[in-house]
C-alpha positions as CSV (number, residue, x, y, z in Angstrom):
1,X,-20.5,130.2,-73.2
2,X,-21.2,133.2,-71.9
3,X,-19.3,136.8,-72.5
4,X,-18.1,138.2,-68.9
5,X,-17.5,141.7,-68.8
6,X,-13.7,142.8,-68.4
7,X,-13.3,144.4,-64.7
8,X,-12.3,147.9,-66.2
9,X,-15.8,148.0,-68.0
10,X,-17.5,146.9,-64.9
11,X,-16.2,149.3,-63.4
12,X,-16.6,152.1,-65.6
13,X,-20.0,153.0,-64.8
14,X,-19.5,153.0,-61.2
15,X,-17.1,155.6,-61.2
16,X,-19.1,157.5,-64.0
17,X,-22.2,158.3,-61.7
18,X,-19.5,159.1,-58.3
19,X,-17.7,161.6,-60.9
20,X,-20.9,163.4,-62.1
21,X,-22.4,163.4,-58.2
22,X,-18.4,165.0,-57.2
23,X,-19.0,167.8,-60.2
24,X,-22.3,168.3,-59.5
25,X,-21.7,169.0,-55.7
26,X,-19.1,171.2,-56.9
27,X,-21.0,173.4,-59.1
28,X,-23.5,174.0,-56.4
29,X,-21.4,175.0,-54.0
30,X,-20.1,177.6,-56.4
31,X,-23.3,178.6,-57.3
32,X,-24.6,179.0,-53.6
33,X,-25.5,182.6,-52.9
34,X,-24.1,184.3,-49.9
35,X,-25.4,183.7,-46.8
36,X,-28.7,185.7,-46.7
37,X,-29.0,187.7,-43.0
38,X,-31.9,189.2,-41.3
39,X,-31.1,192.7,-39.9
40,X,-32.7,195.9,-39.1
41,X,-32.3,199.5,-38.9
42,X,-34.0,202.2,-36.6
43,X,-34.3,205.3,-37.8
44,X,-35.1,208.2,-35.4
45,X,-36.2,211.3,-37.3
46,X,-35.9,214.6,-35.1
47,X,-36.9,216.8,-37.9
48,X,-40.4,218.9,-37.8
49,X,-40.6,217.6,-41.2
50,X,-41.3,214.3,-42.3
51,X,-38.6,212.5,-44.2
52,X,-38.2,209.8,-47.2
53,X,-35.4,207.4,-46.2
54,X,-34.1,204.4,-48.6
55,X,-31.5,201.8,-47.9
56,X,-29.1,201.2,-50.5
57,X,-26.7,198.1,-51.4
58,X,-22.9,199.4,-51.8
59,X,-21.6,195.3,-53.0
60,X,-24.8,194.7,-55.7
61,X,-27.6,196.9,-57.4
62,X,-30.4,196.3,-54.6
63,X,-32.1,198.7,-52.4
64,X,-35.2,198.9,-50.0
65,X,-38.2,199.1,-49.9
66,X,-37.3,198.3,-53.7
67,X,-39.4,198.8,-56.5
68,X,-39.1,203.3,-56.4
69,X,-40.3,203.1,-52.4
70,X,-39.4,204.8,-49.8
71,X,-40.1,204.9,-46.0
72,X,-41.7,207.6,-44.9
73,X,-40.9,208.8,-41.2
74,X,-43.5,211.5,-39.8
75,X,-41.5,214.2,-37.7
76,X,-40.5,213.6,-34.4
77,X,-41.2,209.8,-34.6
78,X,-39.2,206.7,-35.9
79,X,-39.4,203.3,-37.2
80,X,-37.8,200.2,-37.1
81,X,-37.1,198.9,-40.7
82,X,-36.0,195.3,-41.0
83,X,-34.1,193.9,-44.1
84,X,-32.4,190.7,-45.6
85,X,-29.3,191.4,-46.5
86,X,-25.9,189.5,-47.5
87,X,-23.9,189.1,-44.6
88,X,-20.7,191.4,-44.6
89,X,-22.9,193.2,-47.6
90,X,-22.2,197.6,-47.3
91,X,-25.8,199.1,-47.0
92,X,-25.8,202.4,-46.7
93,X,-28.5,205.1,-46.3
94,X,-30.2,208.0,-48.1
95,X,-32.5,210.2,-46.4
96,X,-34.5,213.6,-47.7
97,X,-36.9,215.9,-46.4
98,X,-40.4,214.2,-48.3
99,X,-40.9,216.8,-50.7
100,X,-37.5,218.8,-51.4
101,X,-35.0,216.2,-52.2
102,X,-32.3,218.8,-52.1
103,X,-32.4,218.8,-48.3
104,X,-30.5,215.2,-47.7
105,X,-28.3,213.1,-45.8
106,X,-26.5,210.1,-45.8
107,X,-25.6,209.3,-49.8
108,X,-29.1,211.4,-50.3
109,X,-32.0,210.0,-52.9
110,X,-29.9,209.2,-55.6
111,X,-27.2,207.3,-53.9
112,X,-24.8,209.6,-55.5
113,X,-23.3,211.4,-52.7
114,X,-20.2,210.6,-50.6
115,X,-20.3,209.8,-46.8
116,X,-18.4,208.4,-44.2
117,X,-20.4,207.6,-41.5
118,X,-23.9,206.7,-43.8
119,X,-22.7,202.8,-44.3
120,X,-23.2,199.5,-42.0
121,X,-21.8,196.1,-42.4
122,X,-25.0,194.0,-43.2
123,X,-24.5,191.4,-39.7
124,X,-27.1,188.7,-38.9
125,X,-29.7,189.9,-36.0
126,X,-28.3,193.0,-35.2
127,X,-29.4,196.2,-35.5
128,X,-27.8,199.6,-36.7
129,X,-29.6,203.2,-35.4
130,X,-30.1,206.4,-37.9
131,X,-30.3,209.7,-36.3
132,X,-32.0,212.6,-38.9
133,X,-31.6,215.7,-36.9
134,X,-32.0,218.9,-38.3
């Protein structure tokens, strides 16, 4: 005569595999980063000299170009830099005469200096403008 299993070990490892696939959901979900957004910034320079300019991340330790870049504007021109950012993310720029850091704006080459009106909310397919004047 055969052995049948008793119903709470039948169903044991049914619920076993449902629990794990539950946790596991759950963990990604935590684990998800934020929502990655494509924006861009357009930076005018009406300088006669030409300018360094670097985008800096006020929420995390991330900054473009990246990897001790800059963009360069020639004077009198401008440029359209496009990022991927973290949506509602601070970015914030620096900008400085190519040459002679100590002529700045925004929270200048260091990202050390304060400003008010240097930082944009990071917002999907929009695009913020940067006016260097003299």
């Amino acid at each position: 005569m055969a052995l049948l299993p008793r119903p709470c070990e039948r169903a044991s490892p049914i619920r076993k595999p449902a629990a794990m696939l539950r946790l596991t959901l759950a963990v990604l979900l935590i684990a998800t980063p934020a929502h990655a957004a494509d924006m861009a910034f357009f930076v005018k320079n009406l300088r006669s000299q030409a300018v360094a300019v670097e985008l800096f991340s006020r929420d995390r330790k991330m900054s473009w170009p990246g990897g001790d870049q800059v963009f360069l504007i020639e004077p009198s021109s401008q440029k359209s830099v496009p990022i991927s950012c973290n949506s509602g993310e601070n970015i914030c720029y620096g900008a400085w005469v190519n040459g002679n850091d100590a002529v700045s704006a925004g929270v200048g080459p260091d990202n050390d200096q304060p400003c008010d009106t240097c930082c944009f909310i990071c917002v999907e397919k929009t695009t913020e403008t940067i006016d260097l004047v003299e």
